[in-house]
N, C-alpha and C positions, 0 to 999 in steps of 0.2 A: 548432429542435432544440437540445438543451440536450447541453455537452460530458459525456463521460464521465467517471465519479468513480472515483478511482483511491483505495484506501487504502493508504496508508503508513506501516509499523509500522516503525521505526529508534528505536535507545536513545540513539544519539551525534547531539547536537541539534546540530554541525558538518552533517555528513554529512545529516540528516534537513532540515536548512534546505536545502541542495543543491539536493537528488531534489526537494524539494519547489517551487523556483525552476524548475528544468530544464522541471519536467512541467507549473506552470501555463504558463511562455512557450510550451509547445507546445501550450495550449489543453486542455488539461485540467483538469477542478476533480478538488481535491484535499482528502483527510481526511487530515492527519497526527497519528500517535499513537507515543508512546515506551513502550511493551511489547504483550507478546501479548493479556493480559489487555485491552487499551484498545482493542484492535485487535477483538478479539471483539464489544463493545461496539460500537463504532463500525459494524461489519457488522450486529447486529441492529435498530439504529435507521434505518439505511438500504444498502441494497445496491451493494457498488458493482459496476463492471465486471470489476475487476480490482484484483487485492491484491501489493502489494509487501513483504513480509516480510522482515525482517531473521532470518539463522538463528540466533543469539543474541541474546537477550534475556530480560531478569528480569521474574517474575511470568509466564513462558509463553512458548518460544520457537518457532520455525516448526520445529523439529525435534517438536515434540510433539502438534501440531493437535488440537485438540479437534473435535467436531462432524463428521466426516465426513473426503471425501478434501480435497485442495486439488488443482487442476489451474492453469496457466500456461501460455497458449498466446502467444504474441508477439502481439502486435496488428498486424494487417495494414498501418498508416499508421503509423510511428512514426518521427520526424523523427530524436528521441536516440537510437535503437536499432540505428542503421547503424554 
């Protein structure tokens, strides 16, 4: 069983390097991308579980969604999320 693929759309590559440390140590694979635009992209080439959006960001921010709703339900096992 192959881990879940989380993408990760963050502008601040501090902060994006992080999320992105935190959630592979907890067995996740991970797409990271720095705006919305990249983010979209990276979802039509492959689906993930679950999308972490930053609400600001350039070239498209998660206040603006294109395509549809977005929905975010907590993950049932999630080590970092306690």
């Amino acid at each position: 069983m192959s881990a879940p693929l989380v993408l990760l759309a963050e502008d601040d590559e501090d902060v994006r390097a992080l999320a992105e440390l935190v959630l592979r140590r907890d067995g996740y694979e991970v797409t990271a991308v720095s705006d919305g635009q990249a983010a979209l992209d990276a979802a039509a080439d492959r689906t993930p579980s679950v999308a972490v959006l930053d609400v600001s960001m350039p070239r498209m921010d998660a206040s603006r969604p294109r395509g549809g709703s977005v929905s975010a339900p907590r993950p049932a096992s999630c080590r970092s999320c306690s």
